[in-house]
PyMOL Python script that loads the backbone (N, CA, C, O; Angstrom):
from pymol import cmd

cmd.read_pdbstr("""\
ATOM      1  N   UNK A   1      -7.016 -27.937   2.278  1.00  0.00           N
ATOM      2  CA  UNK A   1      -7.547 -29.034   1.490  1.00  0.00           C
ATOM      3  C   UNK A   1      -8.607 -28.458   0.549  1.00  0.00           C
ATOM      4  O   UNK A   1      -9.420 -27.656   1.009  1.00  0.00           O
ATOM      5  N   UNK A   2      -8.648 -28.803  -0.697  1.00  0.00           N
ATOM      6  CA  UNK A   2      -9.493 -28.318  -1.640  1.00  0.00           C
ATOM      7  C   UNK A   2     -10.757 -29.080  -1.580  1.00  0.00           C
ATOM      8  O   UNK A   2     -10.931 -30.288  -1.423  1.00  0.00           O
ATOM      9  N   UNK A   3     -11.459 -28.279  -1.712  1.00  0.00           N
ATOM     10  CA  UNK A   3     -13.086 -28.989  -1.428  1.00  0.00           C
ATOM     11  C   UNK A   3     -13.887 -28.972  -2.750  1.00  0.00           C
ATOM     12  O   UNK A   3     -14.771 -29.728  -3.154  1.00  0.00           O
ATOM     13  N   UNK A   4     -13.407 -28.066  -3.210  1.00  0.00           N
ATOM     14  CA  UNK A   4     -14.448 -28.042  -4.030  1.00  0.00           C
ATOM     15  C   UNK A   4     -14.498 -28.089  -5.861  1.00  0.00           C
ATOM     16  O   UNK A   4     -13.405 -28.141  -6.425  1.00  0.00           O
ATOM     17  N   UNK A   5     -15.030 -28.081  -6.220  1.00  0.00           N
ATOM     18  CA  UNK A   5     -15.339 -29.123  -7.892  1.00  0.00           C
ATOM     19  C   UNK A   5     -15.568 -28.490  -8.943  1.00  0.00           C
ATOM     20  O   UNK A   5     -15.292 -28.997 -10.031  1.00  0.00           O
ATOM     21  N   UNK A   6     -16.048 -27.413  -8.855  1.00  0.00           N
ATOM     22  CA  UNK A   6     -16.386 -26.561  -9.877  1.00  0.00           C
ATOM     23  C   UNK A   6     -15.352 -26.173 -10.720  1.00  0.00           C
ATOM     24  O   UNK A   6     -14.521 -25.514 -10.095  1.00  0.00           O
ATOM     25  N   UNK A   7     -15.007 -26.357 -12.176  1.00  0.00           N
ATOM     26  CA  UNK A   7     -13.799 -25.912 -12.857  1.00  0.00           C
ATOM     27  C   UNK A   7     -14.633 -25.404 -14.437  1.00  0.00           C
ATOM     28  O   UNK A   7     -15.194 -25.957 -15.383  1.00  0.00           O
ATOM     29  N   UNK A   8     -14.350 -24.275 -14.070  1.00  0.00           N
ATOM     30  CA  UNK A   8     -14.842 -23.751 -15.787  1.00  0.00           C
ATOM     31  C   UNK A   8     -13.497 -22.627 -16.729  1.00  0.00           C
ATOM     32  O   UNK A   8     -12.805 -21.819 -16.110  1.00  0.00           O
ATOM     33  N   UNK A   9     -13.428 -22.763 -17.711  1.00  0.00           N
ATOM     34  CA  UNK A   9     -12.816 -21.840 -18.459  1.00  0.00           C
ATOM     35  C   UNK A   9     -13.862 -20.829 -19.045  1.00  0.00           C
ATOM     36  O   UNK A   9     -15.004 -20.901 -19.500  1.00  0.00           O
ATOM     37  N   UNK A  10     -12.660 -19.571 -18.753  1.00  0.00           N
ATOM     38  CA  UNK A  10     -13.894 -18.266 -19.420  1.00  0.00           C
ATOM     39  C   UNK A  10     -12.396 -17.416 -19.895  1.00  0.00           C
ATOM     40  O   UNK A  10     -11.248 -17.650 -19.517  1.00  0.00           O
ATOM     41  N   UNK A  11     -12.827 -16.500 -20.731  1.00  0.00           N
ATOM     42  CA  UNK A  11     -11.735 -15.462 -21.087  1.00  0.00           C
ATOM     43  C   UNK A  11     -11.895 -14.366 -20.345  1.00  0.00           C
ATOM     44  O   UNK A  11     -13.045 -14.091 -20.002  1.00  0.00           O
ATOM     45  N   UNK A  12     -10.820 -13.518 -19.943  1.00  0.00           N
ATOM     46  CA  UNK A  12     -10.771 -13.072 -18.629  1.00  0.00           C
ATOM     47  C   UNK A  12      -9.994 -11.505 -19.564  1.00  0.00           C
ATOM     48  O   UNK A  12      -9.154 -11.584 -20.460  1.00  0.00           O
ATOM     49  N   UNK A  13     -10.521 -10.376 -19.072  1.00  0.00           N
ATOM     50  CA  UNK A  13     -10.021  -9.396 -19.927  1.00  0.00           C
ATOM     51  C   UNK A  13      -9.624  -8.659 -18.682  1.00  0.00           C
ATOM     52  O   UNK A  13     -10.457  -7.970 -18.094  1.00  0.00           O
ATOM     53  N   UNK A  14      -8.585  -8.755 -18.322  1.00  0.00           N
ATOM     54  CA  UNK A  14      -7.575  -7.939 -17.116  1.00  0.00           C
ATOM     55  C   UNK A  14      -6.466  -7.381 -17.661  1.00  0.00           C
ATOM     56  O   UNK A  14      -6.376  -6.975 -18.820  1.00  0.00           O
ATOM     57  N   UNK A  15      -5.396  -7.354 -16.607  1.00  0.00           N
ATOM     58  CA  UNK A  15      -4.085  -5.957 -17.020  1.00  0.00           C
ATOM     59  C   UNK A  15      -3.275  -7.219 -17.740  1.00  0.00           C
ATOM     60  O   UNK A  15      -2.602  -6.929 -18.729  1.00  0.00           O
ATOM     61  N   UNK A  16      -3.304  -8.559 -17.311  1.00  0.00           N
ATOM     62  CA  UNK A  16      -2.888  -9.606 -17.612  1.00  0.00           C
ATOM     63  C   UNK A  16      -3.595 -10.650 -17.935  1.00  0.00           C
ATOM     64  O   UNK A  16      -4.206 -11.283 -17.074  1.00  0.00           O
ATOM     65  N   UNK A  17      -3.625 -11.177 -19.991  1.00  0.00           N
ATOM     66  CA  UNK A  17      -4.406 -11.835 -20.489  1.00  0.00           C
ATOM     67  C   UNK A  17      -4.096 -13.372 -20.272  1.00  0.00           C
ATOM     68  O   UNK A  17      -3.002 -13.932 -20.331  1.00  0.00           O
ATOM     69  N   UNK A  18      -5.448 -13.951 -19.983  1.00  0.00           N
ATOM     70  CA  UNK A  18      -4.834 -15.440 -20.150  1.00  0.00           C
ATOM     71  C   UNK A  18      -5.935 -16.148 -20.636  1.00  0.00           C
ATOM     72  O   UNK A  18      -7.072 -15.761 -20.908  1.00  0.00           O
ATOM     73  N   UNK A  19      -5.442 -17.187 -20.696  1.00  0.00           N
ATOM     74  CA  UNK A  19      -6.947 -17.921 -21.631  1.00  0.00           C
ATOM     75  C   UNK A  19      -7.517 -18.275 -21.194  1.00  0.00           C
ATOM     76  O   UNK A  19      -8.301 -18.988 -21.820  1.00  0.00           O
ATOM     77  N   UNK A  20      -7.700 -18.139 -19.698  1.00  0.00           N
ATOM     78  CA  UNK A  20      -8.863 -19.165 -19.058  1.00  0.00           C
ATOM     79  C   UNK A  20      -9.009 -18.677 -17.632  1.00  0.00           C
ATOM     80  O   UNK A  20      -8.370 -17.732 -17.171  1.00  0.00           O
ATOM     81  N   UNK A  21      -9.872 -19.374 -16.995  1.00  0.00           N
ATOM     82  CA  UNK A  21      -9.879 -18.776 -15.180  1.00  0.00           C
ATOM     83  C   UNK A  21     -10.244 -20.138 -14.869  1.00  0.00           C
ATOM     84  O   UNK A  21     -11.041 -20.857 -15.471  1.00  0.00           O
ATOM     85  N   UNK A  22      -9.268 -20.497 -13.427  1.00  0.00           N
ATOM     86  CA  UNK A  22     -10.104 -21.856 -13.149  1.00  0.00           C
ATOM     87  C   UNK A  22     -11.008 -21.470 -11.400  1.00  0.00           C
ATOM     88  O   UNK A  22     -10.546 -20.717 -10.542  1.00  0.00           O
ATOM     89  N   UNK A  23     -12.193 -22.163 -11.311  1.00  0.00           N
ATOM     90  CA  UNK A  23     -12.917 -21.644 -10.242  1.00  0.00           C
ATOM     91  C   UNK A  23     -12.777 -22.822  -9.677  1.00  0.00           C
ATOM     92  O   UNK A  23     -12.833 -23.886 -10.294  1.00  0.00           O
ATOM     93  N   UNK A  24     -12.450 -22.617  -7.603  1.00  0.00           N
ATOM     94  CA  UNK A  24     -12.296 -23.483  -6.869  1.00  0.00           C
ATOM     95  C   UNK A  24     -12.642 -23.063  -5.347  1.00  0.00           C
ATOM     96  O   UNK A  24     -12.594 -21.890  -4.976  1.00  0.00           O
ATOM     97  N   UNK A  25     -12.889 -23.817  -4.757  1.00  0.00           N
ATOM     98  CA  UNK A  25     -13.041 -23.305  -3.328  1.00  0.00           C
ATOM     99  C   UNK A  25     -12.203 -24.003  -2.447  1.00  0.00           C
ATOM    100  O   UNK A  25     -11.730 -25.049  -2.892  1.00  0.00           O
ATOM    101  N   UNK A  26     -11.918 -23.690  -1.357  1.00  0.00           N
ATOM    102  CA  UNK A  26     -10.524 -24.147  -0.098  1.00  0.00           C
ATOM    103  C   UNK A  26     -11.325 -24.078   0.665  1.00  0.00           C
ATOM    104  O   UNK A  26     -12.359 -23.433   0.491  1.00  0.00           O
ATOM    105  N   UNK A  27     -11.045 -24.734   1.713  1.00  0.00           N
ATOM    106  CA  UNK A  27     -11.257 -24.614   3.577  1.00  0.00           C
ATOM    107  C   UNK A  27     -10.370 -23.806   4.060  1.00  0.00           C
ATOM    108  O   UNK A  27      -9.261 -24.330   3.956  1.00  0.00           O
ATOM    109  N   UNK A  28     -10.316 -22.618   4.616  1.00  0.00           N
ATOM    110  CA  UNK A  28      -8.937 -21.930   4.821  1.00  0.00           C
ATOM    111  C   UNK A  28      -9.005 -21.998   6.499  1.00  0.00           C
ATOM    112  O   UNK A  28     -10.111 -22.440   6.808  1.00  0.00           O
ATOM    113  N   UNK A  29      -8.257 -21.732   7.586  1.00  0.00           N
ATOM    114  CA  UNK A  29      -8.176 -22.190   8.730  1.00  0.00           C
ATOM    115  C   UNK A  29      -8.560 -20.876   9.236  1.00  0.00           C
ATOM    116  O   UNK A  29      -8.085 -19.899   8.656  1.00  0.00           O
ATOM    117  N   UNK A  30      -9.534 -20.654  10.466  1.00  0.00           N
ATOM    118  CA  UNK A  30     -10.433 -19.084  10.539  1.00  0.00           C
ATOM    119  C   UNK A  30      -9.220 -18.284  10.789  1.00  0.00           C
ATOM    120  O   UNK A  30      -9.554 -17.123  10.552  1.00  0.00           O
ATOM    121  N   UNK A  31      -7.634 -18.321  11.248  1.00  0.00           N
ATOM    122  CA  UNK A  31      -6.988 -17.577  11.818  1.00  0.00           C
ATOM    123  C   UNK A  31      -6.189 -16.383  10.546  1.00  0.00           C
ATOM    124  O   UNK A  31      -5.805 -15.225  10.708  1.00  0.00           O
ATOM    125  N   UNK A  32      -6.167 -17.449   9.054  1.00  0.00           N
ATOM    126  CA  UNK A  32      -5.978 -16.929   8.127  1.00  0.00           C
ATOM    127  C   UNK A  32      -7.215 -16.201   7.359  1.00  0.00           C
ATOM    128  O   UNK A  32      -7.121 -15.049   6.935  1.00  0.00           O
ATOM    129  N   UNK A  33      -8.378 -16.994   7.227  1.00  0.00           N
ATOM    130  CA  UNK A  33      -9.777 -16.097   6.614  1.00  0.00           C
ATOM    131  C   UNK A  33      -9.611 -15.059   7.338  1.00  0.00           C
ATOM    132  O   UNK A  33      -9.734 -14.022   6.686  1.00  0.00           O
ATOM    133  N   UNK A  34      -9.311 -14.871   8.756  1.00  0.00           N
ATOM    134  CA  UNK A  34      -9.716 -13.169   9.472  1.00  0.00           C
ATOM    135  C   UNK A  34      -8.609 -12.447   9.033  1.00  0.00           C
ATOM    136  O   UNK A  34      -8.796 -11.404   8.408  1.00  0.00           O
ATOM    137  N   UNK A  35      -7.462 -12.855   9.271  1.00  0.00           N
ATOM    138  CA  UNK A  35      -6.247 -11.918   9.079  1.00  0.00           C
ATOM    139  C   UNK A  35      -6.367 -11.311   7.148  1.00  0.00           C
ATOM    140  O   UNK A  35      -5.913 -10.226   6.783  1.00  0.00           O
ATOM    141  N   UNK A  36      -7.043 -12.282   6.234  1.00  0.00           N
ATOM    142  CA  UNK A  36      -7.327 -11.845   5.515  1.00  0.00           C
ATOM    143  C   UNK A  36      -8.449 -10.851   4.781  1.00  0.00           C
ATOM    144  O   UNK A  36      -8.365 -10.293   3.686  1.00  0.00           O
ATOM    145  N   UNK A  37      -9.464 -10.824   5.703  1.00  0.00           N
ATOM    146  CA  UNK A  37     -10.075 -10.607   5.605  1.00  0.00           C
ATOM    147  C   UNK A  37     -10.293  -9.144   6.730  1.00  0.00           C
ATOM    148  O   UNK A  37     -11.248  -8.390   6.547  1.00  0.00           O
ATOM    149  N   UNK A  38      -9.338  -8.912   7.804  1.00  0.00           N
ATOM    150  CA  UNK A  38      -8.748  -7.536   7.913  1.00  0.00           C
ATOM    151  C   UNK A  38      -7.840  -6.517   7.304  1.00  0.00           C
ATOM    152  O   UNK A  38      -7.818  -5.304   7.515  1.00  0.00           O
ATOM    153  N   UNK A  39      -7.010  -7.318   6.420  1.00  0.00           N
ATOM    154  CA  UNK A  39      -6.623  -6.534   4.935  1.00  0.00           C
ATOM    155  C   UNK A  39      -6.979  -6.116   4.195  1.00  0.00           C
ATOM    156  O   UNK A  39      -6.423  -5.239   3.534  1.00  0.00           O
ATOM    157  N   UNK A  40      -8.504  -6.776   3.936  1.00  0.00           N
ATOM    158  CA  UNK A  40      -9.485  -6.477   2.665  1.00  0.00           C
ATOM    159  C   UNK A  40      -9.708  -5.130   3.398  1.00  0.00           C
ATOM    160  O   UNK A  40      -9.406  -4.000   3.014  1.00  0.00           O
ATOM    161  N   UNK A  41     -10.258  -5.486   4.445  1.00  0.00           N
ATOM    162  CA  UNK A  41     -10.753  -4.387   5.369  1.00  0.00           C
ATOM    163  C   UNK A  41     -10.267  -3.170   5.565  1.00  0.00           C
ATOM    164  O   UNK A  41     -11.080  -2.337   5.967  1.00  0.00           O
ATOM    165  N   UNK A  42      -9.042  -2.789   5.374  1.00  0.00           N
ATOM    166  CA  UNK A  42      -8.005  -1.747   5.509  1.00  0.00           C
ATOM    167  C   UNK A  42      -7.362  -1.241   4.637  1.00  0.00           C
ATOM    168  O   UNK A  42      -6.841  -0.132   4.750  1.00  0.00           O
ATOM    169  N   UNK A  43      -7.266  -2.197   3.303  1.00  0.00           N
ATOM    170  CA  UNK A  43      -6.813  -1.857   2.218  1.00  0.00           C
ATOM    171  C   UNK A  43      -8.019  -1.834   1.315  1.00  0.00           C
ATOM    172  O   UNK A  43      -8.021  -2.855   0.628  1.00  0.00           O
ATOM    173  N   UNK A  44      -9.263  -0.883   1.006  1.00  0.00           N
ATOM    174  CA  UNK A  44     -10.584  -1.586   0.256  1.00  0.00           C
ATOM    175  C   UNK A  44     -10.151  -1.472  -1.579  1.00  0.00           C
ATOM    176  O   UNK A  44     -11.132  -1.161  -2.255  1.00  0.00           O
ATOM    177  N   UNK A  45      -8.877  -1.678  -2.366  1.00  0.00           N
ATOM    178  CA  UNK A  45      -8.493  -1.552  -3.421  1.00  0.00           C
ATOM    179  C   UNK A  45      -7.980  -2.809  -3.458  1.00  0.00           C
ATOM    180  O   UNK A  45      -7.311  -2.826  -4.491  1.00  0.00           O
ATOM    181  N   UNK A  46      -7.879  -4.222  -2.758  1.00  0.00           N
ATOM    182  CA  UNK A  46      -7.704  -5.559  -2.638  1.00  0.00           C
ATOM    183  C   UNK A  46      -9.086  -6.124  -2.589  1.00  0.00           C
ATOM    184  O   UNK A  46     -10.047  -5.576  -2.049  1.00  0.00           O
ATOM    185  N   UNK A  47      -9.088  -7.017  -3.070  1.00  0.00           N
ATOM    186  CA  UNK A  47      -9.996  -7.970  -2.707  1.00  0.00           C
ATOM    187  C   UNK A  47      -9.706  -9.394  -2.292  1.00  0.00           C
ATOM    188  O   UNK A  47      -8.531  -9.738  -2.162  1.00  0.00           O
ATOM    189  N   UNK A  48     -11.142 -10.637  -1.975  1.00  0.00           N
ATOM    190  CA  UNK A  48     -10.521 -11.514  -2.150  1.00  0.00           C
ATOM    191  C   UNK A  48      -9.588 -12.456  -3.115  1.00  0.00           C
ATOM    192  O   UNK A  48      -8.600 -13.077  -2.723  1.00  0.00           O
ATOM    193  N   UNK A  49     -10.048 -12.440  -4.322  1.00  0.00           N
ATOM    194  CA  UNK A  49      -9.605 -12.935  -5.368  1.00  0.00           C
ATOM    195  C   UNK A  49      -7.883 -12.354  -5.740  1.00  0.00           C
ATOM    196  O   UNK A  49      -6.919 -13.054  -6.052  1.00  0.00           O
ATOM    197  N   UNK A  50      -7.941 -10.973  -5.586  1.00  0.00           N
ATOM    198  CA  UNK A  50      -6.825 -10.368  -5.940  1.00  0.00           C
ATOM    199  C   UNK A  50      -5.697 -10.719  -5.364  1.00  0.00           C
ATOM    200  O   UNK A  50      -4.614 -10.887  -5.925  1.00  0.00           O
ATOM    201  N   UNK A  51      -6.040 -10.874  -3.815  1.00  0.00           N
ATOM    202  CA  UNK A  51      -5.222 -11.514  -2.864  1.00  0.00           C
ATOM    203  C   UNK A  51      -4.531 -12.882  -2.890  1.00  0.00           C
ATOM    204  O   UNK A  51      -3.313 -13.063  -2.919  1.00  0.00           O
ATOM    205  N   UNK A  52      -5.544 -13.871  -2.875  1.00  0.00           N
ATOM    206  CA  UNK A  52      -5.595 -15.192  -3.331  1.00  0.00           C
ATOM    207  C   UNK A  52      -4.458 -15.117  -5.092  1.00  0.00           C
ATOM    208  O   UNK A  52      -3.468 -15.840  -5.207  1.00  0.00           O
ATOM    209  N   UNK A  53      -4.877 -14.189  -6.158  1.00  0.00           N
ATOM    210  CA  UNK A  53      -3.802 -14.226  -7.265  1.00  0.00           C
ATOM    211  C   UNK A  53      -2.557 -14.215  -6.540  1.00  0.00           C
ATOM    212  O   UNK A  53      -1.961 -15.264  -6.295  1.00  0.00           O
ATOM    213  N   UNK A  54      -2.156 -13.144  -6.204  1.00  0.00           N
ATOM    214  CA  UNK A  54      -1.162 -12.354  -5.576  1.00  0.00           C
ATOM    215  C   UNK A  54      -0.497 -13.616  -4.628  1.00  0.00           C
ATOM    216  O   UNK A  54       0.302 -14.531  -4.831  1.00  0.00           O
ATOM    217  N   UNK A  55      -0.737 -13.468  -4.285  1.00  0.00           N
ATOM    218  CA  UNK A  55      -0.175 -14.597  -2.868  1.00  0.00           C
ATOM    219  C   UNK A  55      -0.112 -16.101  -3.559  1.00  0.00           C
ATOM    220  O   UNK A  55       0.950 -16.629  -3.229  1.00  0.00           O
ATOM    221  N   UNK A  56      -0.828 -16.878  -4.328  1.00  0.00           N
ATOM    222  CA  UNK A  56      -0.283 -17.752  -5.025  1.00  0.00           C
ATOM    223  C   UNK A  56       0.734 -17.708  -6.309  1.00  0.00           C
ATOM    224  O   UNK A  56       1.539 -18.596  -6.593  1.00  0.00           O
ATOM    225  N   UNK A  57       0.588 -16.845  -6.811  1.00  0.00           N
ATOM    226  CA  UNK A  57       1.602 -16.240  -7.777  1.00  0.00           C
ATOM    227  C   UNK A  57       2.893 -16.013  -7.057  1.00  0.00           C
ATOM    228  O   UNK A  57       3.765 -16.793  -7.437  1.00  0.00           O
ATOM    229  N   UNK A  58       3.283 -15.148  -6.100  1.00  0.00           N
ATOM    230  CA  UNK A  58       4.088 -14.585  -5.927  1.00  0.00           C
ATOM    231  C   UNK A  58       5.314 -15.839  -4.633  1.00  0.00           C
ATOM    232  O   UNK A  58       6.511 -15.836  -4.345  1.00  0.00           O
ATOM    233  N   UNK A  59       4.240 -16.611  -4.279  1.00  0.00           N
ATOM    234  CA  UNK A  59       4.428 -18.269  -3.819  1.00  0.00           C
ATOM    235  C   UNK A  59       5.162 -19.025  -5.145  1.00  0.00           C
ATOM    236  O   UNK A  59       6.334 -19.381  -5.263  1.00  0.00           O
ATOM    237  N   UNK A  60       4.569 -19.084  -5.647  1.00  0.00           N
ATOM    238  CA  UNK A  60       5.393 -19.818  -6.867  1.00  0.00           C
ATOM    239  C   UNK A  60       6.676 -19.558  -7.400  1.00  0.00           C
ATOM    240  O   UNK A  60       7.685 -20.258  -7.497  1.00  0.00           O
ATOM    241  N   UNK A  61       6.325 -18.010  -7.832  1.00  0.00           N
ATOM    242  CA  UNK A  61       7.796 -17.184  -8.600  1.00  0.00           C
ATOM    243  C   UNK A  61       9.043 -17.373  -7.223  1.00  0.00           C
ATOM    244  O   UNK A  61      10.229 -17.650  -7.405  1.00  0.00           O
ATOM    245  N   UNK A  62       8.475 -17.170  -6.070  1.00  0.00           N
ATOM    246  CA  UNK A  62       9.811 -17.111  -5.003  1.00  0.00           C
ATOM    247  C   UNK A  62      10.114 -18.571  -4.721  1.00  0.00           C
ATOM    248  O   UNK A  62      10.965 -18.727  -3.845  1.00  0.00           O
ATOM    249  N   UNK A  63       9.599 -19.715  -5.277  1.00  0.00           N
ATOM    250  CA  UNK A  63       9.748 -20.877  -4.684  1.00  0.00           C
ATOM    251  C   UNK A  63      10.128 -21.574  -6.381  1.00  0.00           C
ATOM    252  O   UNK A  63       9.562 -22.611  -6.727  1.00  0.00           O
ATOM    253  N   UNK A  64      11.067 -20.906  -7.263  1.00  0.00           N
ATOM    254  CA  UNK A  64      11.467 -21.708  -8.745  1.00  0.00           C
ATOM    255  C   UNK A  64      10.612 -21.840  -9.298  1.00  0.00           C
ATOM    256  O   UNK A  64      10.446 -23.037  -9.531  1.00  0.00           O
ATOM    257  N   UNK A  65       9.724 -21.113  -9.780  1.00  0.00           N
ATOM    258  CA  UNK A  65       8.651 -21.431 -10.780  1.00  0.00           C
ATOM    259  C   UNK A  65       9.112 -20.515 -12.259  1.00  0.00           C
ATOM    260  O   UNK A  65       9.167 -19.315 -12.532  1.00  0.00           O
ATOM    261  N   UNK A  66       9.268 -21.219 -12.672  1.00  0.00           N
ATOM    262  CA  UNK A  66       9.981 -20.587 -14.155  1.00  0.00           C
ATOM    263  C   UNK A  66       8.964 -19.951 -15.060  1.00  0.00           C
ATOM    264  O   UNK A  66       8.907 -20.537 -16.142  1.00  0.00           O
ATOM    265  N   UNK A  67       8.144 -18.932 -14.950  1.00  0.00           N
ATOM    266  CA  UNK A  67       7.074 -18.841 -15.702  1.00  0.00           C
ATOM    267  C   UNK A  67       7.090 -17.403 -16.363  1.00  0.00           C
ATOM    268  O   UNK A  67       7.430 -16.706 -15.407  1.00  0.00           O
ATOM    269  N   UNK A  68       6.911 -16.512 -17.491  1.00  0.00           N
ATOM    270  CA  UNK A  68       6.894 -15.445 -17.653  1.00  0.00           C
ATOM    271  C   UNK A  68       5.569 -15.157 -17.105  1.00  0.00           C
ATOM    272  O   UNK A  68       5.453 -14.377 -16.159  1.00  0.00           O
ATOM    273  N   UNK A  69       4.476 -15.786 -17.685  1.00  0.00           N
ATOM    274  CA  UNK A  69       3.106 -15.440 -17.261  1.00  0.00           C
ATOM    275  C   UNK A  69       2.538 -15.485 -15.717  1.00  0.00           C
ATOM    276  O   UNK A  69       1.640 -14.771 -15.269  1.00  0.00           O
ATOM    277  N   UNK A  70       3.378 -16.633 -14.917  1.00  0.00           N
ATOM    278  CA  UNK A  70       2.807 -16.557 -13.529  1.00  0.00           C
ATOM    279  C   UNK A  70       3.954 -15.157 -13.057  1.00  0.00           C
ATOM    280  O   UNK A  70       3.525 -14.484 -12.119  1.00  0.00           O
ATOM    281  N   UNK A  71       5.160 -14.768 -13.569  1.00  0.00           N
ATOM    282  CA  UNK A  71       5.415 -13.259 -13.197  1.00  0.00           C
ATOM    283  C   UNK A  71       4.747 -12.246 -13.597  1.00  0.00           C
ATOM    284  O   UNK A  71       4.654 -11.239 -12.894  1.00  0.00           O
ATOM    285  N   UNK A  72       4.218 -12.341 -14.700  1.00  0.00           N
ATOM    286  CA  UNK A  72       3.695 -11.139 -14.908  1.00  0.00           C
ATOM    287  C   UNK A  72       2.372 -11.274 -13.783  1.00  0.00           C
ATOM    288  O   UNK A  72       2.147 -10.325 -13.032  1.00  0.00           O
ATOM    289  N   UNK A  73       1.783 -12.139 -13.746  1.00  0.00           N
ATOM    290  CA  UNK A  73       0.684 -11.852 -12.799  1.00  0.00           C
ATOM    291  C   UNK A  73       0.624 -11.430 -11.726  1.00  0.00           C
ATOM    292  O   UNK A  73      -0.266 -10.760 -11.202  1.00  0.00           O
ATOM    293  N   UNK A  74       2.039 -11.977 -11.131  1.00  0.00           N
ATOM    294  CA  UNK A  74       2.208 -11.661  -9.742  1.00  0.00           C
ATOM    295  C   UNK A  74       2.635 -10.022  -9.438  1.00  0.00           C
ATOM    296  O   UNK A  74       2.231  -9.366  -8.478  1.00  0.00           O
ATOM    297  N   UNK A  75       3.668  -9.489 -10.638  1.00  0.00           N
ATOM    298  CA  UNK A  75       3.562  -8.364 -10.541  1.00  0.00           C
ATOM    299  C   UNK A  75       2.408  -7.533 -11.235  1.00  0.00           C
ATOM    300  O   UNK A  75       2.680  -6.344 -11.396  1.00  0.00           O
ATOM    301  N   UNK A  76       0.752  -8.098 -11.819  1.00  0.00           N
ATOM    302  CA  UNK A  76       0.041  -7.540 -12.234  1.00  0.00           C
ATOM    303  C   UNK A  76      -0.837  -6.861 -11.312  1.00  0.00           C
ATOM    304  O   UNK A  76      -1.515  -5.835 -11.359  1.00  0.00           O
ATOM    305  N   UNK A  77      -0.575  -7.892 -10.334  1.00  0.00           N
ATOM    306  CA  UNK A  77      -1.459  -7.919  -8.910  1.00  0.00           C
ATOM    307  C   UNK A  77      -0.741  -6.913  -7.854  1.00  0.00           C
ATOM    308  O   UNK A  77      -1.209  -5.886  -7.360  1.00  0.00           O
ATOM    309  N   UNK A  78       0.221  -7.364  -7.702  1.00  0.00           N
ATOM    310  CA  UNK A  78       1.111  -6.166  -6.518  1.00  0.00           C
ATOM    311  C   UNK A  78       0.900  -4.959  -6.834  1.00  0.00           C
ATOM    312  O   UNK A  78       0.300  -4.245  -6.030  1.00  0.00           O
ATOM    313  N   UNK A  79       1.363  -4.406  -8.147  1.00  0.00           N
ATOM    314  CA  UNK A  79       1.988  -3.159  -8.293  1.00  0.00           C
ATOM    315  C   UNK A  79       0.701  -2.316  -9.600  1.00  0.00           C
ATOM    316  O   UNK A  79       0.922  -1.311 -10.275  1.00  0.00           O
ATOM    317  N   UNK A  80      -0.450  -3.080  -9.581  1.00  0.00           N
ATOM    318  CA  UNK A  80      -1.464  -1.922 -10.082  1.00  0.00           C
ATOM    319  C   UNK A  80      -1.591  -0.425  -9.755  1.00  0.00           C
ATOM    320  O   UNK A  80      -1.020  -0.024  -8.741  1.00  0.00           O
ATOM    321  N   UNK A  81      -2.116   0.231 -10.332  1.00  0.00           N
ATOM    322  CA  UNK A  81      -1.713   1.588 -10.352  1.00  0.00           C
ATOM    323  C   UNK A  81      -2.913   2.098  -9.129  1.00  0.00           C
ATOM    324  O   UNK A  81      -2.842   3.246  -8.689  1.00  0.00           O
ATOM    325  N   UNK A  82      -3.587   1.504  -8.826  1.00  0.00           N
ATOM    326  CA  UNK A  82      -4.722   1.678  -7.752  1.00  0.00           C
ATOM    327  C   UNK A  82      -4.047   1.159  -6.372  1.00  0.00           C
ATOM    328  O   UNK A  82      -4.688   1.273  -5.327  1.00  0.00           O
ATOM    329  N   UNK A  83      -2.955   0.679  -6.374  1.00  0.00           N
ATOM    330  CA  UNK A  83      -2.510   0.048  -5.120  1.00  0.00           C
ATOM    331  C   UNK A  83      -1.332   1.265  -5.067  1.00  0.00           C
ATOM    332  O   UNK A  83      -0.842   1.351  -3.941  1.00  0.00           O
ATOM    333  N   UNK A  84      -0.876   2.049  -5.870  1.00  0.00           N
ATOM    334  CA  UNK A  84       0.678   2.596  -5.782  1.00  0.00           C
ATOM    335  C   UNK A  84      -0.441   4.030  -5.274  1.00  0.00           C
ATOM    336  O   UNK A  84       0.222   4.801  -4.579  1.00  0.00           O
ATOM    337  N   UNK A  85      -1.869   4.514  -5.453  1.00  0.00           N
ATOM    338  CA  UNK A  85      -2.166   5.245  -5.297  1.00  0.00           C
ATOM    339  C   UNK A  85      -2.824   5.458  -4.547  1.00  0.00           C
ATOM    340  O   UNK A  85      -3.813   6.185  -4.642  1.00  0.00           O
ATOM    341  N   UNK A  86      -2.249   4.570  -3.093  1.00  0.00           N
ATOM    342  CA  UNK A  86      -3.738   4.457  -1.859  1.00  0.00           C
ATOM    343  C   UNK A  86      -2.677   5.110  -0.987  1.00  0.00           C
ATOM    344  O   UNK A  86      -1.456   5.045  -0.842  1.00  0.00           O
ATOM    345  N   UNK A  87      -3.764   5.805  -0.447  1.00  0.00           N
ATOM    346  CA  UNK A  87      -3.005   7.339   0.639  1.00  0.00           C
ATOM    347  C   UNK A  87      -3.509   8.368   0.110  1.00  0.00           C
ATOM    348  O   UNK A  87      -4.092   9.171   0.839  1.00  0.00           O
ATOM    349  N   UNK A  88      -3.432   8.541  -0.951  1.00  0.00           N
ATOM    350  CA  UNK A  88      -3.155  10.035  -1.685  1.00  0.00           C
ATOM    351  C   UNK A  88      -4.712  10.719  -1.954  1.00  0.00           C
ATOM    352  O   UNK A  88      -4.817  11.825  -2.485  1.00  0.00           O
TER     353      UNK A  88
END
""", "prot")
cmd.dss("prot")
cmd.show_as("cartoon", "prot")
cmd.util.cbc("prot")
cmd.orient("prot")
């Protein structure tokens, strides 16, 4: 459930341009905040936000979302060149 109110537009200069960012906050259920928040933990080239893109993006595109821009994001987020280069 979305809680929270805050909505601003800003221009956002990433691998993928868009015109705006919208800011929001969730209640997330603690079993998902931890499990997410042991990924951050293990992977430190994720964050929260990145995650949260990623995972709503990539929710959409697999569930008919016809979008060039919500694909490109989703693969902006997965397949950065900082994620293809963790190990090494």
């Amino acid at each position: 459930m979305v809680q929270a109110q805050k909505v601003q537009a800003q221009e956002v200069v990433e691998d993928v341009r868009l015109d705006g960012v919208v800011s929001f906050q969730a209640e997330l259920p603690q079993p998902l905040q931890e499990a997410m928040a042991g990924f951050i933990e293990t992977c430190p080239n994720w964050d929260q936000y990145r995650l949260i893109k990623a995972a709503l993006a990539g929710f959409l595109v697999q569930n008919g979302v016809d979008s060039r821009e919500i694909t490109r994001l989703y693969v902006a987020n997965m397949f950065r060149s900082d994620s293809l280069m963790q190990g090494f």
